[in-house]
DOBA-795075 format. One record per residue (C-alpha): residue number from 1; residue in one letter; y, z, x. Coordinates in nm, 3 decimals, padded with zeros to 5 digits. Example, Ala and Ser with C-alpha at 12.3 -4.5 7.8 and 13.67 -1.06 7.14 Angstrom:
// DOBA-795075
1	a	-00.450	00.780	01.230
2	s	-00.106	00.714	01.367
***
This chain:
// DOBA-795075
1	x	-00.676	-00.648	03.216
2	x	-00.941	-00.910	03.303
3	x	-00.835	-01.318	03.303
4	x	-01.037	-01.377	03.045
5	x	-00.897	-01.149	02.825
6	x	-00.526	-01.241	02.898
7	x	-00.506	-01.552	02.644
8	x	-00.616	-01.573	02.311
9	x	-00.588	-01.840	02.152
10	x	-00.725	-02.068	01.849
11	x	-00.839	-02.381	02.061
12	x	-01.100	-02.086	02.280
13	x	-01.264	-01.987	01.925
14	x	-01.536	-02.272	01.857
15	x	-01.573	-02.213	01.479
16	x	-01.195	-02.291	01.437
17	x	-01.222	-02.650	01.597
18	x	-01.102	-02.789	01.251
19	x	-00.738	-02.601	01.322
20	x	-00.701	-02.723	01.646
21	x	-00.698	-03.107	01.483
22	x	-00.462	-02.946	01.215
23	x	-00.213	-02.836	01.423
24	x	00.054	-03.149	01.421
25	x	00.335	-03.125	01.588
26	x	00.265	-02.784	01.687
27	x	-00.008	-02.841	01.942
28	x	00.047	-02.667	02.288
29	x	00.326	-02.389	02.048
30	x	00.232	-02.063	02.085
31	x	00.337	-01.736	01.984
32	x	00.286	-01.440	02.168
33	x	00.146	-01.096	02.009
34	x	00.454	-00.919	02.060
35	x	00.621	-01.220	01.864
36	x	00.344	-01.170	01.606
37	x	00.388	-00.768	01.565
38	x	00.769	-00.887	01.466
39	x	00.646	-01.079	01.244
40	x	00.414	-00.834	01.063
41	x	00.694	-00.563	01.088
42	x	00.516	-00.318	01.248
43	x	00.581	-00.157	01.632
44	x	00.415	-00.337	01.911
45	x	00.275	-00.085	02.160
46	x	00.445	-00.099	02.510
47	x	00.236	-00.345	02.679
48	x	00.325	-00.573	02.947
49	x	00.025	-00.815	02.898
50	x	00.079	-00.836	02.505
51	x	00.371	-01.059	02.585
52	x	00.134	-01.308	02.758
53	x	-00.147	-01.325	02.522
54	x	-00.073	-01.601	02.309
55	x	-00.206	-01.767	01.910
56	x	-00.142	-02.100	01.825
57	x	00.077	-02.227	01.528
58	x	-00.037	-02.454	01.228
59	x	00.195	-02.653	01.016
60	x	00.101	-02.714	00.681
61	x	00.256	-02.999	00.458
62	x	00.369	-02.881	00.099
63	x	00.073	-02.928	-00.102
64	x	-00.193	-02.943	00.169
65	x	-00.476	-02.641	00.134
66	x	-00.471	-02.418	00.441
67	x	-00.845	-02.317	00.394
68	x	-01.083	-02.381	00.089
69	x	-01.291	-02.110	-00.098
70	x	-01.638	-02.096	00.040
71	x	-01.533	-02.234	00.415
72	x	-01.702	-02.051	00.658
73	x	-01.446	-01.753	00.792
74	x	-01.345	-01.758	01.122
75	x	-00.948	-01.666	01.131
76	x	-00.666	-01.469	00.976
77	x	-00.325	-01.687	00.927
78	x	-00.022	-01.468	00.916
79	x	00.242	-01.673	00.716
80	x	00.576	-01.807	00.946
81	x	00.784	-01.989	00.763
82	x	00.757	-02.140	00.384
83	x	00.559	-02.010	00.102
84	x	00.192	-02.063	-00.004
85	x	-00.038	-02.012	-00.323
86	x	-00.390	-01.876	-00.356
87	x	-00.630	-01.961	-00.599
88	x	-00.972	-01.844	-00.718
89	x	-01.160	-02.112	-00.938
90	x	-01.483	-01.944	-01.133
91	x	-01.781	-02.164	-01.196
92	x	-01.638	-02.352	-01.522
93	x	-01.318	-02.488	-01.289
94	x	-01.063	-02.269	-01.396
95	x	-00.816	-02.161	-01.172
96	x	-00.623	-01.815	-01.123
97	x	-00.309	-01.755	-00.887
98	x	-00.373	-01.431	-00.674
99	x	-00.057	-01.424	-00.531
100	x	00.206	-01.602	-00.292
101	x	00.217	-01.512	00.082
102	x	00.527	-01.615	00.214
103	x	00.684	-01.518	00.578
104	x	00.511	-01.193	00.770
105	x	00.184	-01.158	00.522
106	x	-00.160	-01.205	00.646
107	x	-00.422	-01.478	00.454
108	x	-00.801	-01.526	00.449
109	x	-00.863	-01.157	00.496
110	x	-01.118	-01.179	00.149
111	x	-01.334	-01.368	00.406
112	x	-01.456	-01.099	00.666
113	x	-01.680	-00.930	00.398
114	x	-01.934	-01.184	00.311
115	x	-01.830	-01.459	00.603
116	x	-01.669	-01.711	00.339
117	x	-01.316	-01.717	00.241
118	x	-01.266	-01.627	-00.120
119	x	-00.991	-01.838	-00.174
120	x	-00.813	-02.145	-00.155
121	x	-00.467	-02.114	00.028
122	x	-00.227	-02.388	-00.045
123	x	00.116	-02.438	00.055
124	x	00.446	-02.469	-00.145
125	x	00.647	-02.574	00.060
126	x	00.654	-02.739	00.437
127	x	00.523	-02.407	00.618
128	x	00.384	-02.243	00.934
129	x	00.132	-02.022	01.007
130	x	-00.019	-01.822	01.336
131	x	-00.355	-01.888	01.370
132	x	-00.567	-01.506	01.453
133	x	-00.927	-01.581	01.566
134	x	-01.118	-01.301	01.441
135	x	-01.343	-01.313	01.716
136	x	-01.054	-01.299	01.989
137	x	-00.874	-01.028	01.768
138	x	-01.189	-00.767	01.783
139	x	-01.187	-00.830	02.152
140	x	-00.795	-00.745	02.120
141	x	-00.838	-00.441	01.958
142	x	-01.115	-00.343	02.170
143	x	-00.900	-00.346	02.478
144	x	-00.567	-00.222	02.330
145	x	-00.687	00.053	02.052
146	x	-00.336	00.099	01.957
147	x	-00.370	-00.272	01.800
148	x	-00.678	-00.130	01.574
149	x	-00.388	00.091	01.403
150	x	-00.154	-00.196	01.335
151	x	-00.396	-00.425	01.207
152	x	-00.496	-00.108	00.922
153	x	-00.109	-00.091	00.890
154	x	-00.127	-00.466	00.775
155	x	-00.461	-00.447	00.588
156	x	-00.342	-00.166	00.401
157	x	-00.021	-00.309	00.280
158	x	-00.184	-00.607	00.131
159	x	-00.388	-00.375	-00.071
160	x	-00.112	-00.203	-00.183
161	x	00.025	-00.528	-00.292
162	x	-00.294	-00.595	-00.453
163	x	-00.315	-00.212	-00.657
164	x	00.045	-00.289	-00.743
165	x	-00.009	-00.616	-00.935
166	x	-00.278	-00.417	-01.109
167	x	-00.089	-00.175	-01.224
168	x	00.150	-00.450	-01.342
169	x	-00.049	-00.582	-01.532
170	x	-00.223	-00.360	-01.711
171	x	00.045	-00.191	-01.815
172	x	00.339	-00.407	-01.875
173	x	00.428	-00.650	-02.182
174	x	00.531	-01.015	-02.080
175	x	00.948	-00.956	-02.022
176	x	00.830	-00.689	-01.813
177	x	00.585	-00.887	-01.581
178	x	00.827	-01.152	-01.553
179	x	01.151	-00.836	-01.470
180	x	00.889	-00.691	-01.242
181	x	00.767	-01.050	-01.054
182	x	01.172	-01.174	-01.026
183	x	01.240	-00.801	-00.899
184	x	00.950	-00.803	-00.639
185	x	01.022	-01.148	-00.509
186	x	01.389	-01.046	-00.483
187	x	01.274	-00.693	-00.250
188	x	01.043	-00.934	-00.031
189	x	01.335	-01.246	-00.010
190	x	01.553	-00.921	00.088
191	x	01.322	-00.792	00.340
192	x	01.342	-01.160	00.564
193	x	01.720	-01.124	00.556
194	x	01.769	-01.376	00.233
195	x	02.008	-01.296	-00.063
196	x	01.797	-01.058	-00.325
197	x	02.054	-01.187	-00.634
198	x	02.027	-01.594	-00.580
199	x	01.695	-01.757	-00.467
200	x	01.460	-02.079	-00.597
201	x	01.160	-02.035	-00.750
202	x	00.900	-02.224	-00.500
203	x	00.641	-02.184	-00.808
204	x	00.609	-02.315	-01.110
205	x	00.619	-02.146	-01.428
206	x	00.304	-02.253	-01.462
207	x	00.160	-02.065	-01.153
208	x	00.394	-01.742	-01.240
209	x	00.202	-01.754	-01.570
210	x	-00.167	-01.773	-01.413
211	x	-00.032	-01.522	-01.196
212	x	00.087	-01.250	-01.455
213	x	-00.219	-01.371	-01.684
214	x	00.043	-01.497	-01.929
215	x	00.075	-01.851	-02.098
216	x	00.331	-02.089	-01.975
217	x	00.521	-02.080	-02.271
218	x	00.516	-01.698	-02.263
219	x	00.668	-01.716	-01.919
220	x	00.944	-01.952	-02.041
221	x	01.060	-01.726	-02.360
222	x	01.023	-01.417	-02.139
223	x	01.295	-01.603	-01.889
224	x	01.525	-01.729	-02.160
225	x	01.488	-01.378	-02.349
226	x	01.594	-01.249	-02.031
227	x	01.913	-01.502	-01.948
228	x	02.014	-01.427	-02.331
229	x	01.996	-01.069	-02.234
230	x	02.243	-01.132	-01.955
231	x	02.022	-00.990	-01.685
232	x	01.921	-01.334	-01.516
233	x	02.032	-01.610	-01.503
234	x	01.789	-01.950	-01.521
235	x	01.882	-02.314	-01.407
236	x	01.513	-02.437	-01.389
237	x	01.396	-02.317	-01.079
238	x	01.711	-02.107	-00.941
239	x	01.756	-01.772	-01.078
240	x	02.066	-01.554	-01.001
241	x	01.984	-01.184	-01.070
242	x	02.302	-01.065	-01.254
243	x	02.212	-00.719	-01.316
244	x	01.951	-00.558	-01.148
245	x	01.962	-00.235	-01.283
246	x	01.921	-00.401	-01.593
247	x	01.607	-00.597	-01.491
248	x	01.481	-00.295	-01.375
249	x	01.546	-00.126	-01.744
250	x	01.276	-00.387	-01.914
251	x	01.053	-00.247	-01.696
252	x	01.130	00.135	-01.715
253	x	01.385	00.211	-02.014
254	x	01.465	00.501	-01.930
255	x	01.659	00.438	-01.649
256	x	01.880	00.279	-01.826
257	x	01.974	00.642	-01.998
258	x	02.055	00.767	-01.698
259	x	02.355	00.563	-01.562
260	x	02.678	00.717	-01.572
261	x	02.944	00.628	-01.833
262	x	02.653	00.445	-02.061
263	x	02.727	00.433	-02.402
264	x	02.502	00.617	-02.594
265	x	02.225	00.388	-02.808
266	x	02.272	00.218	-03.121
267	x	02.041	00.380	-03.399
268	x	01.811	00.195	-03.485
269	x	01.760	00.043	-03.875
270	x	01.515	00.227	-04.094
271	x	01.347	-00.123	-04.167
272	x	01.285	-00.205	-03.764
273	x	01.188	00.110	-03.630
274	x	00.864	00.046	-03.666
275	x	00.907	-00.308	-03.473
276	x	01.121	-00.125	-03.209
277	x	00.841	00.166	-03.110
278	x	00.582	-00.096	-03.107
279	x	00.836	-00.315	-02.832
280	x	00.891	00.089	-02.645
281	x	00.544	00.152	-02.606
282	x	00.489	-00.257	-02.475
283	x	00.739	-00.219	-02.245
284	x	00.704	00.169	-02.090
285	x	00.450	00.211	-01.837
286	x	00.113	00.440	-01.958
287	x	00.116	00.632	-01.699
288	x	00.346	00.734	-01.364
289	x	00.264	00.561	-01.070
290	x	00.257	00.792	-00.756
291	x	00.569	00.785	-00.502
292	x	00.625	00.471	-00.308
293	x	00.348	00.260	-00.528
294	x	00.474	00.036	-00.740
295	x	00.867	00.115	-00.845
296	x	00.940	00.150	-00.414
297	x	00.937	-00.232	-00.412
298	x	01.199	-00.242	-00.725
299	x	01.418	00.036	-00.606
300	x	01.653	-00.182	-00.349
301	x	01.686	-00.468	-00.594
***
């Protein structure tokens, strides 16, 4: 492998000049790609020289914007520590929460169509972030080709994430966008070795609502319908998930049916059951989501 290809780093990529002043602390930290595969949880082919090529870190102060939508693209950040929003805001102003990369996912990828990020990245909480040239990555991938394959993996799983909140919402009622956020976040906290039952809420309601395209107050009733129901509990912004396979039932009540030793259900009065099919059919999904799509993520809570 030639010199020049044996360090890649933010401070060599000219477009990204503005990270290398953003960089705090962290200037001269580096993380190596092997270090970086880890962090992506995917295998790092068995090369010597991948331990020596090097990104550079970023830290980003809760509430500072990582990049702005419409900034000229130049770099994928894969998150490191802490937790970040991002936002698309339409011509009148208004704002919508696309999601909320935390440790191991990849942002600014909606930028290497059109050669503008389509988003604006903030952070949550005190956080960390590997800078990823795009320019030095295609040069990666062009002399490893096993790296091409990784970086689909991680592509690929971000539009997963992406069909999954789709199907979310278009075919769940508000307690079950809320069950199936809480039950996602709980699989991901899981994932990075933190408890899936107890956890903080790093968003508001607020942003969970613009998120699940529900009000605020929506979100709050569906949380305290939910801690009456015995499921959750809520203390402002901690939530302890007290039965999971309950949770899981708001989403898909027929699992529910299922469990061993479960009393049979309670007929339902004459004068209601009109009320109660309308709640069934807001609650049960329209259609059956292939293997591994969306109710994979929900399975382990």
């Amino acid at each position: 492998m030639s010199d020049a290809l044996s360090h890649y780093d933010a401070f060599d990529f000219e477009t990204a000049s503005q990270d290398a002043a953003s960089v705090h602390a962290h200037e001269g930290t580096k993380v190596s790609v092997r270090d970086l595969t880890r962090l992506l949880q995917v295998d790092c082919p068995d090369e010597a020289w991948l331990a020596r090529t090097t990104f550079a870190l970023r830290r980003v102060r809760e509430g500072e914007a990582l990049v702005h939508a419409g900034e000229k693209f130049h770099s994928l950040y894969v998150v490191r520590s802490g937790c970040f929003k991002t936002v698309y805001t339409d011509l009148s102003g208004s704002e919508q929460v696309l999601g909320f990369p935390m440790c191991g996912d990849v942002m600014g990828a909606d930028g290497i169509d059109t050669g503008q990020y389509g988003s604006t990245a903030v952070s949550l909480d005190t956080s960390e972030v590997v800078i990823v040239p795009f320019s030095a990555l295609a040069r990666l991938t062009d002399e490893c080709p096993q790296f091409e394959t990784l970086l689909y993996r991680v592509l690929s799983r971000e539009l997963v994430r992406v069909q999954t909140m789709a199907w979310t919402l278009g075919t769940l009622g508000a307690e079950g966008r809320v069950a199936a956020f809480l039950l996602a976040l709980s699989a991901r906290l899981g994932e990075l070795g933190y408890s899936r039952k107890s956890f903080n809420l790093r968003m508001t309601r607020h942003e969970i609502g613009s998120y699940l395209g529900l009000q605020l107050e929506t979100v709050s009733r569906a949380l305290s319908a939910l801690n009456a129901s015995g499921v959750i509990e809520v203390r402002q912004r901690s939530v302890d998930i007290v039965n999971p396979a309950g949770l899981r039932g708001v989403i898909d009540p027929s699992t529910l049916v299922a469990r061993k030793g479960a009393p049979p259900p309670e007929p339902v009065p004459a004068r209601s059951a009109t009320a109660h099919a309308r709640r069934v059919r807001m609650l049960r999904p329209r259609f059956q989501p292939p293997a591994g799509f969306a109710w994979q993520q929900f399975a382990a809570a």
